[in-house]
TIRO-731913 format. One line per field, with one value per residue: residue in one letter; residue number from 1; x, y, z of N, C-alpha, C, O in turn. Coordinates in steps of 0.02 Angstrom, whole numbers, plus 50000, padded with zeros to 5 digits. Example, Ala and Ser with C-alpha at 12.3 -4.5 7.8 and 13.67 -1.06 7.14 Angstrom:
residues 2
residu (A  S) .
num (1  2) .
n_X (50660  50642) .
n_Y (49716  49888) .
n_Z (50390  50354) .
ca_X (50615  50684) .
ca_Y (49775  49947) .
ca_Z (50390  50357) .
c_X (50660  50645) .
c_Y (49835  50002) .
c_Z (50390  50394) .
o_X (50712  50670) .
o_Y (49834  50057) .
o_Z (50423  50402) .
//
This chain:
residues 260
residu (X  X  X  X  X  X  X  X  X  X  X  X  X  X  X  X  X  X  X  X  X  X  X  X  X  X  X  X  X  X  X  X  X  X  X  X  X  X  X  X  X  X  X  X  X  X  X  X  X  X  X  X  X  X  X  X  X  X  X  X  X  X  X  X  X  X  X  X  X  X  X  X  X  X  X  X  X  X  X  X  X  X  X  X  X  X  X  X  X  X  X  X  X  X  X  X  X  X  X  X  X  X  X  X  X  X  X  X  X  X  X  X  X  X  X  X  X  X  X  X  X  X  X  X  X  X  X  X  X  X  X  X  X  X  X  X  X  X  X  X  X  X  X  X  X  X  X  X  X  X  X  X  X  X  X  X  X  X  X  X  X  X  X  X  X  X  X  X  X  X  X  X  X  X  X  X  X  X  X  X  X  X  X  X  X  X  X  X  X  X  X  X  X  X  X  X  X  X  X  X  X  X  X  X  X  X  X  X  X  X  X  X  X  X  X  X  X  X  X  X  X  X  X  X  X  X  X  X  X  X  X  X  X  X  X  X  X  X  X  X  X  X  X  X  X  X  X  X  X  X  X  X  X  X  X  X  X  X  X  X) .
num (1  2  3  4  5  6  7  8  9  10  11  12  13  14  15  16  17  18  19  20  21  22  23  24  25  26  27  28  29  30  31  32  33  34  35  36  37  38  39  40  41  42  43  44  45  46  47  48  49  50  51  52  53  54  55  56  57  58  59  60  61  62  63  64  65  66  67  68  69  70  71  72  73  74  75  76  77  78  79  80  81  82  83  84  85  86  87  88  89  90  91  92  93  94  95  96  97  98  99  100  101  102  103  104  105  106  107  108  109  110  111  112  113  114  115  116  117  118  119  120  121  122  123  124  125  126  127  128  129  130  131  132  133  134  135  136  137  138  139  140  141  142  143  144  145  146  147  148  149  150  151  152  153  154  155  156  157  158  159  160  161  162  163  164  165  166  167  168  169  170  171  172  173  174  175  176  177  178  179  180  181  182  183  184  185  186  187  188  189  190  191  192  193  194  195  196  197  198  199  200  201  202  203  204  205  206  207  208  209  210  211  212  213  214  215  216  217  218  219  220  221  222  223  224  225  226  227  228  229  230  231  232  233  234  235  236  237  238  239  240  241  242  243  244  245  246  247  248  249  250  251  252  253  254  255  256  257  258  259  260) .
n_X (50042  50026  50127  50057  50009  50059  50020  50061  49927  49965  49916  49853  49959  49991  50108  50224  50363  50373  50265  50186  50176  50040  49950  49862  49826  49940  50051  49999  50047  50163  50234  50184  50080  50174  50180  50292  50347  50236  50231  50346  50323  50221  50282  50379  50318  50278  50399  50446  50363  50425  50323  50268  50235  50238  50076  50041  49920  49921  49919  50033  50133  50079  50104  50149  50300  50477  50558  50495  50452  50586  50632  50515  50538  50679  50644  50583  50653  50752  50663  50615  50693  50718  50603  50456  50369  50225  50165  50051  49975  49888  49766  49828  49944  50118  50117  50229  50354  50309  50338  50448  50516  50484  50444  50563  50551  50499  50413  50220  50076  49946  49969  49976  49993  50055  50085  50188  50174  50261  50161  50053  49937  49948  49860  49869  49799  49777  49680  49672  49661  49535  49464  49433  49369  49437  49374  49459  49566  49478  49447  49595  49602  49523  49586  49689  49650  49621  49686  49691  49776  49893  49912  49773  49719  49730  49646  49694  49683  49666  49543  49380  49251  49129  49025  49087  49096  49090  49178  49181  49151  49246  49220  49162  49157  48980  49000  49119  49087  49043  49137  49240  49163  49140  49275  49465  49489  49518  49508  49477  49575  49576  49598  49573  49469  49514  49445  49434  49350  49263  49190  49088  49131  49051  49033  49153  49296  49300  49417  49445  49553  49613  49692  49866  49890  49800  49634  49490  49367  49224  49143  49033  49119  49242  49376  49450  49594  49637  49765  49799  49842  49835  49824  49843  49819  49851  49809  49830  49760  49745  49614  49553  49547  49612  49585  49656  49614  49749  49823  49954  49982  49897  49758  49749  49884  49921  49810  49762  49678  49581  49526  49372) .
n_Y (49940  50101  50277  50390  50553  50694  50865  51056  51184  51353  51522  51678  51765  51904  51960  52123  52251  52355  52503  52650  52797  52851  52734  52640  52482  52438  52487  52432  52294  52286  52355  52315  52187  52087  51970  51896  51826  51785  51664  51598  51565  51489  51346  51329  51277  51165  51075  50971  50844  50855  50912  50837  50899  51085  51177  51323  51458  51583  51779  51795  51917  52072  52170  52104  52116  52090  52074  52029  51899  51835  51854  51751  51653  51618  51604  51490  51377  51388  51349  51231  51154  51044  51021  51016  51138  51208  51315  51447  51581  51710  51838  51966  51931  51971  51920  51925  51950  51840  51691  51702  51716  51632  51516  51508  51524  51552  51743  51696  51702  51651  51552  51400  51219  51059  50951  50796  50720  50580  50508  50568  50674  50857  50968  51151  51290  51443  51559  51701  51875  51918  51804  51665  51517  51467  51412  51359  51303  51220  51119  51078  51022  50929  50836  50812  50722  50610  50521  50432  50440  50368  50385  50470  50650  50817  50964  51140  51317  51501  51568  51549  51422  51439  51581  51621  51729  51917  51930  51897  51744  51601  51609  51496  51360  51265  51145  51101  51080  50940  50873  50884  50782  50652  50620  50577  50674  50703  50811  50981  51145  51288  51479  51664  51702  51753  51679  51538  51382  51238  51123  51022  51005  50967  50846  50809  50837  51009  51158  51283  51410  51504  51683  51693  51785  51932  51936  52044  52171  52276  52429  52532  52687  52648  52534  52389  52273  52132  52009  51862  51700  51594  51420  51281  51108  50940  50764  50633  50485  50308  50284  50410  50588  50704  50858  50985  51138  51271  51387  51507  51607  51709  51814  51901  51944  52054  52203  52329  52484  52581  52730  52683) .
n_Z (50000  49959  50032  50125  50026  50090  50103  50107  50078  50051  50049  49956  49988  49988  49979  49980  50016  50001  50003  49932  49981  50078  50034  50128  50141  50098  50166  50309  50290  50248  50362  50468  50466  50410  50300  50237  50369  50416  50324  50360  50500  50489  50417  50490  50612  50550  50504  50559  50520  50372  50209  50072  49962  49933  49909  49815  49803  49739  49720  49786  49780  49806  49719  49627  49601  49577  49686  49793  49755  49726  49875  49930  49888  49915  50054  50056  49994  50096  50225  50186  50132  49974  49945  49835  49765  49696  49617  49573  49502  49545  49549  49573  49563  49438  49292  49208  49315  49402  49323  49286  49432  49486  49430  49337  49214  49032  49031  48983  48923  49018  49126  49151  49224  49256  49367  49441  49557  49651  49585  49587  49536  49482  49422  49389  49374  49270  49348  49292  49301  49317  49352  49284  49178  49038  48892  48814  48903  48987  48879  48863  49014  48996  48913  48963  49080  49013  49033  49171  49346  49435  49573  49572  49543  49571  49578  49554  49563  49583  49622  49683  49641  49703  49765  49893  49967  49978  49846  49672  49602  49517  49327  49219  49104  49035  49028  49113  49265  49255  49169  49298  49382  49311  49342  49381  49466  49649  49740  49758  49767  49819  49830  49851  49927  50065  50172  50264  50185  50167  50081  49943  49768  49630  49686  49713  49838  49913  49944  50013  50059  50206  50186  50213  50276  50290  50337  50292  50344  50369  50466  50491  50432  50439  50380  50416  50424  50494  50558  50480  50482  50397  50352  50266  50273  50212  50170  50063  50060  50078  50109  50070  50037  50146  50252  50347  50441  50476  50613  50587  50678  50802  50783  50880  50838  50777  50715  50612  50581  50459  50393  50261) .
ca_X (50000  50058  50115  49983  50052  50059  50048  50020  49930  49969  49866  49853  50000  50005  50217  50233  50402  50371  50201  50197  50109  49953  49927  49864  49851  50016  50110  49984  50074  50241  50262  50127  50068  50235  50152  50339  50378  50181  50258  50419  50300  50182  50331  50417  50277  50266  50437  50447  50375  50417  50243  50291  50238  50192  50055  50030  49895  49926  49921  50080  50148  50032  50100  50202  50386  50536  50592  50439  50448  50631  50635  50475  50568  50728  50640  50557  50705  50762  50630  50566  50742  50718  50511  50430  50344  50183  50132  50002  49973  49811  49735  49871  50016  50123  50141  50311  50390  50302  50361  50546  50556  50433  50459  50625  50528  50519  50346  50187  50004  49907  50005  49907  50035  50036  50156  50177  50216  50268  50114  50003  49936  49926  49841  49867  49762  49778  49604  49687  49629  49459  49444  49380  49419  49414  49347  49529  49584  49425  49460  49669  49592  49494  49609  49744  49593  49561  49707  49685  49844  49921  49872  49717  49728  49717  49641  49710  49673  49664  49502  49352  49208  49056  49027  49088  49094  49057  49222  49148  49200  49280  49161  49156  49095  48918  49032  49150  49064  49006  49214  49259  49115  49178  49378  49483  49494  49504  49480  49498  49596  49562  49603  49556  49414  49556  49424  49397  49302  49256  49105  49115  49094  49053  49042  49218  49300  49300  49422  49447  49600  49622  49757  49927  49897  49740  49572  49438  49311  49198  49111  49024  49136  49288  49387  49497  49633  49669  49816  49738  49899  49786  49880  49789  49863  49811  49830  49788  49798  49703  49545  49524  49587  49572  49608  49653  49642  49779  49859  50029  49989  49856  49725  49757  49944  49894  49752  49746  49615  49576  49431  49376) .
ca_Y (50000  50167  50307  50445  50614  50756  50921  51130  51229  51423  51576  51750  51814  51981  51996  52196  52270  52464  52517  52709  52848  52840  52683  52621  52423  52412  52504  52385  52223  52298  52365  52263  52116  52056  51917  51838  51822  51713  51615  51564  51538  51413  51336  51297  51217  51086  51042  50898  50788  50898  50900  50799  50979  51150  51212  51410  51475  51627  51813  51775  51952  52107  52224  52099  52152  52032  52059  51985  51813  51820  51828  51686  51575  51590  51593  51423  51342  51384  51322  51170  51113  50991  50995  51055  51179  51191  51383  51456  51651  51753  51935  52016  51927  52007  51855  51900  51923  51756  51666  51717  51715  51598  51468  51492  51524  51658  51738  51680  51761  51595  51504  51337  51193  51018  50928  50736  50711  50540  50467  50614  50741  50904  51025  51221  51328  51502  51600  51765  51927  51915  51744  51631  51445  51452  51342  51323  51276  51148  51060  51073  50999  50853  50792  50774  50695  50549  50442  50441  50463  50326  50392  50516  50696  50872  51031  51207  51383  51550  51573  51475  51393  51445  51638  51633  51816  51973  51925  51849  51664  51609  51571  51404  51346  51215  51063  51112  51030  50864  50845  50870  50721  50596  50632  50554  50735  50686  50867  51054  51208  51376  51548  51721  51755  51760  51652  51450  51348  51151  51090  50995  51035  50897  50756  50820  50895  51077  51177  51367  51420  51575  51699  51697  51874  51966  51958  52125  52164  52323  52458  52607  52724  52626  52480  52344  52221  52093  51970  51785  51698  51538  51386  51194  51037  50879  50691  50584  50412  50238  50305  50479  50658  50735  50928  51034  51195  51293  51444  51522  51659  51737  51860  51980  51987  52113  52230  52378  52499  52661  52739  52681) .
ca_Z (50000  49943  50079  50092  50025  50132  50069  50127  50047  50081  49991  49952  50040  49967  50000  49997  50052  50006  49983  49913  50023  50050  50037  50189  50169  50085  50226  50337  50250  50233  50447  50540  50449  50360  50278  50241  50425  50455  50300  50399  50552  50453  50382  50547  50632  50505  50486  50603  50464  50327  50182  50002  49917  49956  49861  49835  49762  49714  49758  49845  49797  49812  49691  49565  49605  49558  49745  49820  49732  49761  49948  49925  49859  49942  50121  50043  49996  50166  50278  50168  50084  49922  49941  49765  49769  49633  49645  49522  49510  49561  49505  49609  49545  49383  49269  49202  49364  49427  49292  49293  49481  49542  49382  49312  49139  49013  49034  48965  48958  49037  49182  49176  49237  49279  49398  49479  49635  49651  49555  49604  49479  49504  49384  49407  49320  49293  49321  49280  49331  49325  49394  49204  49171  48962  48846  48791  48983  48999  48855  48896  49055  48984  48877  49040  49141  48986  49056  49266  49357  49482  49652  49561  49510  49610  49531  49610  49557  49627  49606  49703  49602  49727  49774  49967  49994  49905  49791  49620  49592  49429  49292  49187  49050  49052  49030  49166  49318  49215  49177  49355  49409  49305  49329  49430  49533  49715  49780  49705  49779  49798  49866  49849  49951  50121  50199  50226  50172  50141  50045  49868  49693  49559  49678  49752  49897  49874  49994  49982  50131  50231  50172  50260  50284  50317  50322  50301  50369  50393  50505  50489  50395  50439  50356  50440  50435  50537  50540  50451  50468  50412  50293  50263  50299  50186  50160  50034  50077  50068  50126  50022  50032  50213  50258  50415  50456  50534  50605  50635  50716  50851  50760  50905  50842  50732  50691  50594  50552  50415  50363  50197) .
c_X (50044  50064  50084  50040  50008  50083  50036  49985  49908  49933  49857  49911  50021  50078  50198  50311  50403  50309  50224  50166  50070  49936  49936  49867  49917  50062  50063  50015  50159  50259  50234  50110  50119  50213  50230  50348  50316  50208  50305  50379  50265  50218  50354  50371  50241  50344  50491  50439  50347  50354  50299  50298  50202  50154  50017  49990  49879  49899  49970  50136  50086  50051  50146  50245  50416  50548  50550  50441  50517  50644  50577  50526  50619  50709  50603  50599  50761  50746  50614  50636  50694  50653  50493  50380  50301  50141  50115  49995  49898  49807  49767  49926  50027  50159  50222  50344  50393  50333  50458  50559  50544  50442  50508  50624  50515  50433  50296  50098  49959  49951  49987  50001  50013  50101  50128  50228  50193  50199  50033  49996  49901  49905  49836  49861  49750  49713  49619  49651  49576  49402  49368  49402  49379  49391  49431  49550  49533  49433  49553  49635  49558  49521  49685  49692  49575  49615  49739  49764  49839  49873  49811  49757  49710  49726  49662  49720  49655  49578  49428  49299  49139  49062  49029  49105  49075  49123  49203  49209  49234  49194  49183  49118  49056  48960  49085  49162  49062  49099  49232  49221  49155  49254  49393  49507  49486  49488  49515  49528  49608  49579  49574  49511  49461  49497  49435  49367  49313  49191  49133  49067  49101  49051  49118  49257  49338  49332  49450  49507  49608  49667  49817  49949  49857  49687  49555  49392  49290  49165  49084  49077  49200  49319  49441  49534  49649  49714  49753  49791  49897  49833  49833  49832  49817  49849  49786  49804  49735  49626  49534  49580  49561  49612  49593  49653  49699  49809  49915  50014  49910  49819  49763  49847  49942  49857  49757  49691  49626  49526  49448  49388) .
c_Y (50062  50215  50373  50493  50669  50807  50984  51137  51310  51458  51650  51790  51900  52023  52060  52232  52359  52474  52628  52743  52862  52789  52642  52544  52404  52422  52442  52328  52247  52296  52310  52184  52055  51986  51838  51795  51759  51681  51559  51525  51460  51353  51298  51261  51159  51051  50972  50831  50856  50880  50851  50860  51035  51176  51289  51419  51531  51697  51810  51855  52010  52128  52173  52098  52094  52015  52026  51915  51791  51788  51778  51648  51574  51572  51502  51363  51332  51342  51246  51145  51059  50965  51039  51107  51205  51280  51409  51560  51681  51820  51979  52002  51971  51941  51858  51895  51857  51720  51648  51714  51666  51510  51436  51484  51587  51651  51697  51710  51705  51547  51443  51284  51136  50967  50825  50729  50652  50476  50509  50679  50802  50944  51080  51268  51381  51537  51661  51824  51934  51860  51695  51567  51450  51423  51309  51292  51200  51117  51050  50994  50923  50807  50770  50710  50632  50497  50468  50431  50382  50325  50470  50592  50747  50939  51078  51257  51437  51571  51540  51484  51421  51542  51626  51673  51861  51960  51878  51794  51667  51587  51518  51403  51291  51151  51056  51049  50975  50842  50817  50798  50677  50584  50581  50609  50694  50762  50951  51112  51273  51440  51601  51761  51761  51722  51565  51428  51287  51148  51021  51013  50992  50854  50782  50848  50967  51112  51243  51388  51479  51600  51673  51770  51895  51946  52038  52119  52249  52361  52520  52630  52692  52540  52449  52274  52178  52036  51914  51769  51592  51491  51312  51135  50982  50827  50667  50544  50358  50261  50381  50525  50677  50817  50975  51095  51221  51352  51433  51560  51680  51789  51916  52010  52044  52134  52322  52405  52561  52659  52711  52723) .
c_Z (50000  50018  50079  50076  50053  50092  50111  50075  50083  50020  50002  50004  50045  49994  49973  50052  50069  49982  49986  49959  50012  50041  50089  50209  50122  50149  50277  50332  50265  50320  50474  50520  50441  50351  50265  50300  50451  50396  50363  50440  50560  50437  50453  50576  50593  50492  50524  50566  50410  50260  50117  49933  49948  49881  49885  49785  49768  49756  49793  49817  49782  49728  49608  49574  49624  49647  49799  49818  49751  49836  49964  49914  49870  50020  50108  50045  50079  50210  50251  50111  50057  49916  49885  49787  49682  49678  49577  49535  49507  49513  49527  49594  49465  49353  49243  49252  49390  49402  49288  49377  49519  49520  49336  49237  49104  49026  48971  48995  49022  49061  49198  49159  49254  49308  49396  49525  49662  49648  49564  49567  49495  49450  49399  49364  49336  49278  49293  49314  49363  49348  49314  49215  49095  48963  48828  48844  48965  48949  48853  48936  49043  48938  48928  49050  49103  49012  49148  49262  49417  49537  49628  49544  49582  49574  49580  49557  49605  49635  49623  49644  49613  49736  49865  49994  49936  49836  49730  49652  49514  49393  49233  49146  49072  49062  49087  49210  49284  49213  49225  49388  49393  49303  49372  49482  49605  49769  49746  49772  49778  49856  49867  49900  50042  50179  50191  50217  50142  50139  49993  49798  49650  49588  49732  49804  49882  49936  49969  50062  50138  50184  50237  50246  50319  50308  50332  50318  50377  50441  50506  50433  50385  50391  50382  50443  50494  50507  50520  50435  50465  50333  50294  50241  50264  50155  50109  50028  50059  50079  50106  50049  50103  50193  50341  50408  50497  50546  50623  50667  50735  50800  50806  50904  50810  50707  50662  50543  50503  50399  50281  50131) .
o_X (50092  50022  50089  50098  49949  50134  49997  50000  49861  49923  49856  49900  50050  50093  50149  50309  50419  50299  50260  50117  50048  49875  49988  49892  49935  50098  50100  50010  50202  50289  50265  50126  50112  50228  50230  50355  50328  50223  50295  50382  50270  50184  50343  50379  50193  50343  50545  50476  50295  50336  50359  50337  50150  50179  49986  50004  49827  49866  49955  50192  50042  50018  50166  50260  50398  50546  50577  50433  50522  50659  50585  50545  50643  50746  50602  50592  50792  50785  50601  50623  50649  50638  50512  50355  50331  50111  50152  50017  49859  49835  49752  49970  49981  50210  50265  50376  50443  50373  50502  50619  50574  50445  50510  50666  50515  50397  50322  50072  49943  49973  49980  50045  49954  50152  50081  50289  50138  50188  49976  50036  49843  49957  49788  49904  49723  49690  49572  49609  49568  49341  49307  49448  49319  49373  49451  49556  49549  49424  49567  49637  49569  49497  49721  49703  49532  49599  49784  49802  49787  49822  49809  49818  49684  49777  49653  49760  49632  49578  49408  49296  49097  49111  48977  49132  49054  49109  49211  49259  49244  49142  49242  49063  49078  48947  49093  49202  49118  49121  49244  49259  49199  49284  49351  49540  49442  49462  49568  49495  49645  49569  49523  49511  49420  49507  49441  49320  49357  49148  49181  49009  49157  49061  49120  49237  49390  49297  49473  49484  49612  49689  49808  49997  49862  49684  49586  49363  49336  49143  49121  49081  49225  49277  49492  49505  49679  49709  49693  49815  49926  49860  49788  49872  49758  49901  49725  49857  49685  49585  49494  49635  49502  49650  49543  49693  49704  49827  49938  50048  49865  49864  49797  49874  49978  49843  49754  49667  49679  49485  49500  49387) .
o_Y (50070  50203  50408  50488  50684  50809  50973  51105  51324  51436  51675  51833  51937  52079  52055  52236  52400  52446  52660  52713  52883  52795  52612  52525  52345  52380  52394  52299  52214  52248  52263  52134  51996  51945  51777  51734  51709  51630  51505  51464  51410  51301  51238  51201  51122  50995  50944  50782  50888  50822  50838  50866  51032  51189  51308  51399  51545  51691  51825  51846  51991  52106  52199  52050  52055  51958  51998  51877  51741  51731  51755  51606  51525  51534  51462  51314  51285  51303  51203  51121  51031  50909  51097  51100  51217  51294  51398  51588  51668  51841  52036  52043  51997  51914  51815  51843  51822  51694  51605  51708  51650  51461  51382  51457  51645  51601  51671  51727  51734  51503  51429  51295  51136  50951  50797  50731  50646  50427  50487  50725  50806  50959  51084  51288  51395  51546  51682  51811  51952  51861  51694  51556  51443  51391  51251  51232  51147  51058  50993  50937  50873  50753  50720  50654  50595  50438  50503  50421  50353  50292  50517  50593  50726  50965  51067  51246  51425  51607  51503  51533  51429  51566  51625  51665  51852  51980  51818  51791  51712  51564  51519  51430  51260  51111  50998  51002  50955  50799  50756  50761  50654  50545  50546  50594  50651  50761  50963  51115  51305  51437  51588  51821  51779  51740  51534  51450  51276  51163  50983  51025  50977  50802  50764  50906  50976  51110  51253  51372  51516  51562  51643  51799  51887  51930  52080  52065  52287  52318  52565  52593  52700  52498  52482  52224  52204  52017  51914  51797  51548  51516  51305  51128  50976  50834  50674  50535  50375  50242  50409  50511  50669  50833  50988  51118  51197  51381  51386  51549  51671  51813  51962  52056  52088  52100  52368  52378  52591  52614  52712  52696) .
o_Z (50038  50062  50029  50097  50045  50058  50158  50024  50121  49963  50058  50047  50084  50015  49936  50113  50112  49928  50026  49982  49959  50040  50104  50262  50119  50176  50286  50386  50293  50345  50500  50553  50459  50394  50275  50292  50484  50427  50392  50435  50596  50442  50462  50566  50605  50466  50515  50568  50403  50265  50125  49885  49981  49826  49935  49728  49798  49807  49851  49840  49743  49682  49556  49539  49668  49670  49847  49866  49786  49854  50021  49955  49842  50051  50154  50081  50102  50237  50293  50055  50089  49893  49886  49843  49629  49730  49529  49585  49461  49463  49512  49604  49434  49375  49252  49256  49400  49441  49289  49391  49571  49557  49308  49201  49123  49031  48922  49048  49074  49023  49257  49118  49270  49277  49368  49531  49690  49683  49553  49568  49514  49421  49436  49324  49390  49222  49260  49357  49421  49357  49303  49255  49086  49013  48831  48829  48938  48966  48834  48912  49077  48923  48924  49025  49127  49016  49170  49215  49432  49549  49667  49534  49634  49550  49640  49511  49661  49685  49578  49607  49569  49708  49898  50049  49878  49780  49739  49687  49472  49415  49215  49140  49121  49107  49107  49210  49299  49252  49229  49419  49430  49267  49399  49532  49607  49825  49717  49824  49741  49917  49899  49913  50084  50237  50138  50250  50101  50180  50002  49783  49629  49557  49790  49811  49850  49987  49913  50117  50089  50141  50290  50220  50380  50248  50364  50313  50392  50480  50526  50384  50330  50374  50373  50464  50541  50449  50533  50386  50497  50284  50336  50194  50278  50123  50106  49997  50029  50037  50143  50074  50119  50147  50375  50367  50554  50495  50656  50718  50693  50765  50784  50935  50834  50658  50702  50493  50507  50389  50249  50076) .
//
C-alpha cells in the first residue's frame, strides 16, 4: 500500500516590502502584517514531518515586484529544503515576474501547469485577473483527465468555484462541472476570498483556505485588517483526501484599522 502524500497549501499572501504613500494596506502588509515572517511561522511548525509539496495559490505578491517572489522562494528553499513547490498566480500577481522568479521560465500570458508528485497529479490553472476557466483551459483539462493518474489527480486555482463572499467566483463553461464528476479529481483548491472553506463541487471535495495574511472586514465608515495567518494541511491516503485547518499566528497579533 502506497504512503499517503502530505501536502500545505498556503494563499494569498500579498508579500509587499514598500508600499507608496498613501497607501494604507500596503504600509499595513509591509510594517505590521509582514506576511513573509507568518510564511516562515507556518513553515516551521510543520517541519517535524516535513509536507511531500507545498502548494501556493497565488496572490503571493501584492504588487508583482521581482523582489517579492525572490525573497519567496529563497525563504522556501530555506525552511522546506528539496520539497517542490507547485505555485500558480492570482489577480494580484504580475505574470512576468512570477514566471521568471517563481518558475524559472520566460513569461507567458496563461500560467496553467501540471506537475507529479510521486504518482500524484497536480493540475494548476491560471484564472487570471478576473477569475475565468476558458473553453481552451477545459478542454486542455479534459484531455489530461482521459488517462487517470496513479494515486488520482488534484485541481488548484486561485480562484474559488462557489461565490463565498462578496468576491465573484471564477466562471466556467456548462461542461466544466460534468468533467470534474467523472475525473479522477480527488479534491479542488482555491484561494482568493482570504476566507475558509470546505464543501464539494462535482461530487468532490472543494476547499477554499484563509490567506497567510489578512482578512477585512467592515464598520460604519471605517475599514479593517486583521492578521489571518491561516495555511491547510492535507493527506491523501488509502481512505480519500482529508484537510486541516491551521494557524501560525494569534488574530490579536495584529490589527489595523483606516477609514475607507
Amino acid at each position: 500500500m502506497p504512503t499517503p502524500v502530505r501536502f500545505l497549501q498556503l494563499s494569498d499572501l500579498h508579500l509587499v516590502f514598500h508600499a507608496p504613500e498613501g497607501d494604507r494596506l500596503g504600509t499595513a502588509l509591509a510594517d505590521h502584517i509582514r506576511p513573509l515572517e507568518l510564511v516562515r511561522k507556518a513553515l516551521r511548525a510543520e517541519c517535524a514531518e516535513p509536507p511531500d509539496f507545498l502548494l501556493l495559490t497565488g496572490d503571493l505578491a501584492d504588487r508583482g515586484g521581482a523582489r517579492e517572489y525572490q525573497a519567496l522562494r529563497g525563504l522556501l528553499r530555506e525552511e522546506m529544503p528539496g520539497v517542490p513547490v507547485v505555485a500558480l498566480p492570482g489577480n494580484h500577481d504580475g505574470r512576468e515576474a512570477f514566471c521568471r522568479y517563481m518558475l524559472d521560465e520566460p513569461p507567458r500570458v496563461s500560467v496553467d501547469q501540471v506537475f507529479d508528485i510521486d504518482g500524484l497529479r497536480v493540475i494548476a490553472l491560471d484564472t487570471g485577473e478576473g477569475g475565468v476557466i476558458t473553453r481552451e483551459q477545459t478542454v486542455w483539462i479534459e484531455q489530461l483527465l482521459r488517462r487517470p493518474a496513479p494515486r488520482g489527480t488534484l485541481l488548484a486555482m486561485h480562484h474559488p468555484l462557489y461565490r463565498q463572499s462578496p468576491m465573484n467566483p471564477a466562471g466556467f463553461p456548462p461542461d466544466f462541472a460534468p468533467l470534474v464528476a467523472r475525473s479522477d479529481i480527488a479534491g479542488i483548491f482555491c484561494g482568493h476570498t482570504h476566507e475558509n472553506y470546505v464543501g464539494s463541487f462535482a461530487g468532490k471535495l472543494y476547499v477554499t483556505a484563509d490567506a497567510c495574511s489578512f482578512t477585512v472586514g467592515g464598520q460604519d465608515d471605517e475599514m479593517f485588517c486583521e492578521l489571518c495567518a491561516g495555511y491547510v494541511r492535507a493527506e491523501l491516503g488509502p481512505h480519500g483526501l482529508s484537510v486541516q485547518m491551521k494557524r501560525a499566528a494569534s488574530a490579536a497579533d495584529a490589527s489595523v484599522r483606516f477609514p475607507i
